[in-house]
N, C-alpha and C positions, 0 to 999 in steps of 0.2 A: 526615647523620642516619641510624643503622640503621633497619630496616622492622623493623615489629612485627609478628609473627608468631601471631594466633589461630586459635580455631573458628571454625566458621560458627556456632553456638551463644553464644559471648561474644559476634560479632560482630550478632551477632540481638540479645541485651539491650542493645545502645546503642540500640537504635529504642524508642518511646515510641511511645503514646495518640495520637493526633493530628499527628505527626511527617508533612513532606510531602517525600517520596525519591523523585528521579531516579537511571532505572534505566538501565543502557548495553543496547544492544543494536536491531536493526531487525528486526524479525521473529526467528525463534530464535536468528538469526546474531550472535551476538556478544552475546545472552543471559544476565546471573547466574545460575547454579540451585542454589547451594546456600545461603547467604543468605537469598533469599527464600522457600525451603522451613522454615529457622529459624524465621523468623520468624511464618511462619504458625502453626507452632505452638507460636512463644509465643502468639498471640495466642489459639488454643485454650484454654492453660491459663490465660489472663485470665480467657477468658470463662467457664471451669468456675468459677473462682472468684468469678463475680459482678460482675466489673471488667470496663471497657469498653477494647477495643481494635482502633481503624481507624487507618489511614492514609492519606495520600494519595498517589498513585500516578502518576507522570509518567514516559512512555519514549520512544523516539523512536518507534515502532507498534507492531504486537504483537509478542509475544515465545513465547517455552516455555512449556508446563504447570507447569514449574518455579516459574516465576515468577506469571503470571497464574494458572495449577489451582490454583494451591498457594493462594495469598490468596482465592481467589474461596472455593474452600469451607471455607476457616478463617474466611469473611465478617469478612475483613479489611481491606478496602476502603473509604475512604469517599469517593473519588471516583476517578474514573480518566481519562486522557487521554494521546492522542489519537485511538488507535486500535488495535483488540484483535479477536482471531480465535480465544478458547477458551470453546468448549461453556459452561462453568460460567459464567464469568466473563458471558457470555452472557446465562445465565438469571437470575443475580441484578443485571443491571443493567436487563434486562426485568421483575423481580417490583420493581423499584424497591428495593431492598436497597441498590446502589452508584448512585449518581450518576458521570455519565458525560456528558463534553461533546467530540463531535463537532470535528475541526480538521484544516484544509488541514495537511500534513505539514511545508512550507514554512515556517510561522511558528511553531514550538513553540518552537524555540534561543532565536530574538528576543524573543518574549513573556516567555518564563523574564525575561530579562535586562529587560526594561521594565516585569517587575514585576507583570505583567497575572494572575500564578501565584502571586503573594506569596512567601512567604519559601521557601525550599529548606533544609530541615535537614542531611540528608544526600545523598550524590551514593555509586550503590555499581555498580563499576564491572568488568567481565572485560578482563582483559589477559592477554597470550603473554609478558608482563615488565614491568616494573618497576624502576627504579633508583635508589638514596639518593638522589639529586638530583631525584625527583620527574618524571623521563619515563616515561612512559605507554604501552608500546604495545597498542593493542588490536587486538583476535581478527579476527572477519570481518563485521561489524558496525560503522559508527560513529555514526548516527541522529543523536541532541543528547549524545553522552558528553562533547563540550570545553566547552559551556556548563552541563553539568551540574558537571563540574570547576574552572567558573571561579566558579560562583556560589554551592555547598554550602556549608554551614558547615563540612563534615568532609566525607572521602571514606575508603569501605572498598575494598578490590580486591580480586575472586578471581582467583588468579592462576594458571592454567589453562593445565598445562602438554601437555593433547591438542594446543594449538595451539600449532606450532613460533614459538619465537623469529626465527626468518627471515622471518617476515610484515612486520617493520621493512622497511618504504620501499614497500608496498604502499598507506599510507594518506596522503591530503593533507589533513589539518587544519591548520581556517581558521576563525577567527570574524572574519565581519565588523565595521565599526563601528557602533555604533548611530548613527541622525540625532541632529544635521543633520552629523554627520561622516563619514557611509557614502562610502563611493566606489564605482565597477565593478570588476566582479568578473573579473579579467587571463584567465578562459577563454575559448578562441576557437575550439578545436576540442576534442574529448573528452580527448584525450593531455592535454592543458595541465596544469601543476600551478600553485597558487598558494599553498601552503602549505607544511608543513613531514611529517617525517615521523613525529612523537610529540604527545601532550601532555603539556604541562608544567606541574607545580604547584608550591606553595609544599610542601615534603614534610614540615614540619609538621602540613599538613592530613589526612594520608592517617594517620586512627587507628586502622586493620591492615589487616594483609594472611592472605587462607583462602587455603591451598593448595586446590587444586583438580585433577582429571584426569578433566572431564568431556565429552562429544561434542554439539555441538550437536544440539535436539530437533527438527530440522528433517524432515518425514514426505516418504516417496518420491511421486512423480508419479504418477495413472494413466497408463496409456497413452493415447494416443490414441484415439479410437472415430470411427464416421462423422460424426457432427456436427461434432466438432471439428478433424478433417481436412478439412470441407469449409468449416469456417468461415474456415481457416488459406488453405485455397487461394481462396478468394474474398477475402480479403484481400489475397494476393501478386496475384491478377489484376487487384485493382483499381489498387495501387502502378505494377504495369508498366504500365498503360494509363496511368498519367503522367505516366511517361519519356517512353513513346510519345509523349504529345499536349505532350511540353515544358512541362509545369505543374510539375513535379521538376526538377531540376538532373542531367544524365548522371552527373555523381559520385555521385548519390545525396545523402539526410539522415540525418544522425544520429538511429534509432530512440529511442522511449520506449517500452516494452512495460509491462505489468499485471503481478501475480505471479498463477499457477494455472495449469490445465492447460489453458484457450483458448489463455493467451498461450504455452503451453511448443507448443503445435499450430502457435500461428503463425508464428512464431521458426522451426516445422521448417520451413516451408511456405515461407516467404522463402527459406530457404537452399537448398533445393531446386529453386526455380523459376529457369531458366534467364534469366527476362528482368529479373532484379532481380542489381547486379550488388554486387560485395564491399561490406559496409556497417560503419557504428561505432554504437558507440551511447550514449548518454544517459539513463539512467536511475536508476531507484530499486534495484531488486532484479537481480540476474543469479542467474540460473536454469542449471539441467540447458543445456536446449536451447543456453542462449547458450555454453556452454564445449564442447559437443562442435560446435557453429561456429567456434568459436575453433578449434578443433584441425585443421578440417578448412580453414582458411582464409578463410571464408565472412565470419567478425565478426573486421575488422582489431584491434580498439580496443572494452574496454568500459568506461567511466567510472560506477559503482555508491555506493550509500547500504552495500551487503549482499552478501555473496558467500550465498544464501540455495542451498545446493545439497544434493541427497541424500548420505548421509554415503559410499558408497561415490566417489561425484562428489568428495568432498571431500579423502577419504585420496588419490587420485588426483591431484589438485592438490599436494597436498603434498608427492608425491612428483619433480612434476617445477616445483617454486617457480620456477626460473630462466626457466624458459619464456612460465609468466601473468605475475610481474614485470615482466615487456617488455609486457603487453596487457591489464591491470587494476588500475584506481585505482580507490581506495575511499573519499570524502569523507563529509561530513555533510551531514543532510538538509535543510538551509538553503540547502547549493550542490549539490547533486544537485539536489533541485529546485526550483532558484532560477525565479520565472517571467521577470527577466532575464534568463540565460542560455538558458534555453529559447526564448524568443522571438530572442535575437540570432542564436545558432546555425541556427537553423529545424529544428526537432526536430520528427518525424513521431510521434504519439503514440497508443497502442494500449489501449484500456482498455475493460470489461468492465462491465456494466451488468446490473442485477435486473428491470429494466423500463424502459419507455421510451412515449412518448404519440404519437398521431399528429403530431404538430406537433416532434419532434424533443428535447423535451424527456427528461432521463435521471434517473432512480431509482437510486442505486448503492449505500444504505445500509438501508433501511427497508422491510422486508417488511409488505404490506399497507398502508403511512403510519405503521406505530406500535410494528412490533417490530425495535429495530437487530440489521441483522446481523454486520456488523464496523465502517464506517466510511467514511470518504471517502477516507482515506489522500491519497496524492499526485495523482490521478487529474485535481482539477481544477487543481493546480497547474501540470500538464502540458497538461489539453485548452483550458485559456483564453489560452494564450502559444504553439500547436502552431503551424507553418504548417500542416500539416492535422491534425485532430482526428479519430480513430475510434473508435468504438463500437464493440464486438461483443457476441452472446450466442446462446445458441438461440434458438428462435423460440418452443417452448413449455417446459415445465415440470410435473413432476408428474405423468409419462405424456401428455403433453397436456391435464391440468385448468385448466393457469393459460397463459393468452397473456399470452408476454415485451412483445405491445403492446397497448396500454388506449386508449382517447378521453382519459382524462386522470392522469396519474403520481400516484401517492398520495403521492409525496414528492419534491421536485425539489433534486438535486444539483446539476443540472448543465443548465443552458439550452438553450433552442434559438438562443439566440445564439451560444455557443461550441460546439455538435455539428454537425458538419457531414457529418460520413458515419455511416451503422449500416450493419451485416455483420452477416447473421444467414445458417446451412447454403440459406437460400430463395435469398436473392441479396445484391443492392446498391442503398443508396437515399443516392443522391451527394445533401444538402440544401442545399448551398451556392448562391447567388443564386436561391433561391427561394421564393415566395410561401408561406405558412402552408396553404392549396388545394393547391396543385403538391407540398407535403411529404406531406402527405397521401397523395395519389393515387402519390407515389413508393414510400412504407413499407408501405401495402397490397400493391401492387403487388409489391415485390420481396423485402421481409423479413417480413411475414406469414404464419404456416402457414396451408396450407391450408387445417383446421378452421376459423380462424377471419376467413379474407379475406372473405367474404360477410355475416358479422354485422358487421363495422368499414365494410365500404362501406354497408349498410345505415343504420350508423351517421353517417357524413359525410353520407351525403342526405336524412337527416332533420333534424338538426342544422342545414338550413339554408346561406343561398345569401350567406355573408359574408365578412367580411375571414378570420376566425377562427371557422371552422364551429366552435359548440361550444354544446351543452345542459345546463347545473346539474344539470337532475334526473334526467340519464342518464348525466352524465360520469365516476361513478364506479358505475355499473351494471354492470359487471363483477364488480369486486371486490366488492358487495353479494352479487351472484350466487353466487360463489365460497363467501362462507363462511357461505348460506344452504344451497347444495346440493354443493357440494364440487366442484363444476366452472363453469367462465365459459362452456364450450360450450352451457348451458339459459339464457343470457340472453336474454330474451324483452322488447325494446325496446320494445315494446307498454306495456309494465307501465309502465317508465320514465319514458315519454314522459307519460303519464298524470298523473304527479304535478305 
């Protein structure tokens, strides 16, 4: 069957009113942008004309300005999932404008398919090729693109020739089976493949193809600064310390890292530290940091959702394909971050936290309890199946007006059941076999700023001599503080306690 050959403009007026499209892509990496830029303004000229026009919005996690800028201020959205990292899109799911539901990154492919998402009209998808028989290859990105292709009613492709056709056999697509028919998933160490190297449709379904020659909208790293160098090496210090003590395996674990500039700090900071020795990894996103390790021998192996890297990083890759070929797989985020896999493997898991409570408990979406700021992404996918679980983050925020720790999290991602270490520039507060007291007196102690270790111990000895030191009418006396007087430093527990 030939491929049909449109605009991004025809391809925009196949979408309708209430139409619900899966989008390809894992962060900008492997991203549509021109499509969803159509679209948005069609949905523009709907709305000049009085006609209502949303859609529903499903991708593997966030993506390009292209895609989410582009609909968020054409407020074209009428719902979004599962998780998103633009400015705009941002603000209108904060002013309540889009609805927007929060989800482990793990279960988007399988829900699509159980239905939990209803119907999928369209599937629109970037590829480095395409062929009449309906193979698929996609860019640097594969999130949910094969359940998005398996379940659409129709599928468009931009077909995106910045990414070389040589990217075929970089990626292992695989959908599992649904229950009660599912099996185990045949990876055993990061290299492993289970799948194939395309997706394949019925190419009926594929009702055009956009040319396209566009660069992933992926933004460069900052550099590193003192906090986040010292957060990366109190990280590597505490990893060595357990080779040291035999609680690690001398081969070392297959890493999970975060995406942003902690995790690109730590990634430096492992590779640099003499007592951590060559490692692979397991994860969601590979970064900057993870490929000039690869280069320098440091990360034998990276098994990724994303090749999510600066675009100079990326022309660079391109140019030596035969090289990463040998030392990057690129799945979907159903086995990237399978919490099977994760747990059989014993994956070491590194992830970044907005706040956190004495008691261990983590905050990783929810500014204040009430304004998202991107999502959960994979984060607990990886810290609930880790054999060890870390946390990091600075200790404070906002010049020092906001302490990264509270008496009690305004929003809880992530348990004190599954966080077992925080790393913050202060120190290290190992949580594992200890008492809800001993957590306490550890995170004061070692990840605390200074500013504010005195007003939190304050806080434990008044709060009482229990299982679970904790006060209702002071446990969110901080944040009351904060966005009374613009700093947590004037909390005056006095007040608090009072109530």
């Amino acid at each position: 069957m030939a491929l049909r050959f449109i605009s991004a403009e025809e391809a925009a007026g196949y979408i309708n009113h209430d139409d619900v499209v899966g989008f390809s892509g894992f962060t900008p990496a492997g991203s549509v942008k021109s499509i969803p830029v159509a679209i948005g303004e069609k949905a523009k000229a709907e709305h000049a004309l009085g006609r209502p026009f949303k859609i529903g919005v499903i991708t593997g996690a966030s993506t390009g300005d292209s895609l989410d800028g582009s609909l968020a201020r054409a407020e074209a959205v009428k719902f979004r999932t599962p998780y998103q990292s633009n400015p705009d899109l941002r603000n209108l799911i904060n002013a309540g404008k889009a609805d927007y539901f929060d989800s482990h990154l793990s279960v988007v492919g399988q829900n699509i398919r159980y239905g939990f998402l209803g119907k999928m009209n369209w599937g629109i998808i970037e590829a480095c090729d395409v062929t009449e028989q309906g193979e698929i290859v996609l860019t640097t990105g594969v999130g949910i693109s094969p359940t998005i292709c398996k379940v659409a009613d129709k599928i468009l492709i931009e077909l995106n020739s910045y990414h070389p056709k040589a990217l075929r056999g970089m990626h292992d697509i695989i959908i599992v089976a649904d229950p009660p028919n599912r099996r185990e998933i045949p990876i055993y160490k990061p290299s492993d493949r289970a799948g194939v190297e395309v997706i394949r449709v019925d190419p009926s379904k594929i009702a055009g193809v956009v040319l396209t020659n566009l660069p992933d909208e992926v933004g460069a790293f900052t550099k590193n600064d003192e906090v986040t160098e010292q957060i990366g090496l109190n990280v590597a210090e505490f990893l060595s310390g357990e080779l040291k003590a035999g609680r690690i395996p001398s081969s070392f674990l297959p890493l999970q890292s975060g995406v942003g500039n902690i995790a690109n700090a730590v990634l430096s900071a492992l590779g640099d530290h003499r007592g951590i020795p060559d490692f692979e990894m397991y994860t969601e996103v590979i970064q900057d940091s993870v490929i000039d390790l690869m280069r320098s021998g440091r990360v034998k192996f990276a098994s990724g959702c994303s090749l999510t890297v600066s675009p100079d990083m990326l022309k660079s890759i391109y140019s030596d394909l035969d090289f990463f070929h040998k030392r990057i797989v690129l799945r979907p985020q159903e086995i990237s971050n399978s919490p099977e896999v994760a747990r059989r493997i014993g994956i070491i898991s590194i992830n970044t936290a907005i706040e956190a409570d004495l008691f261990g408990n983590v905050n990783s979406t929810n500014v204040m309890g009430r304004k998202m700021m991107n999502g959960i992404g994979g984060s607990g996918d990886f810290t609930r199946n880790a054999y060890i679980s870390i946390f990091t983050c600075p200790s404070v925020a906002k010049g020092g007006k906001i302490s990264a720790f509270v008496p009690m999290v305004s929003h809880t991602d992530h348990n004190e059941h599954s966080v077992q270490v925080i790393i913050t520039e202060q120190g290290i507060a190992d949580l594992r076999s200890k008492s809800p007291k001993a957590k306490m007196e550890a995170i004061i102690k070692n990840c605390v700023h200074p500013d504010y270790r005195e007003a939190l111990s304050d806080y434990a000895h008044l709060a009482g001599d229990t299982h679970t030191p904790c006060t209702l009418s002071a446990a969110f006396g901080m944040h009351m503080e904060f966005e009374k007087s613009g700093d947590m430093r004037n909390i005056n527990w006095g007040d608090c306690f009072k109530r």
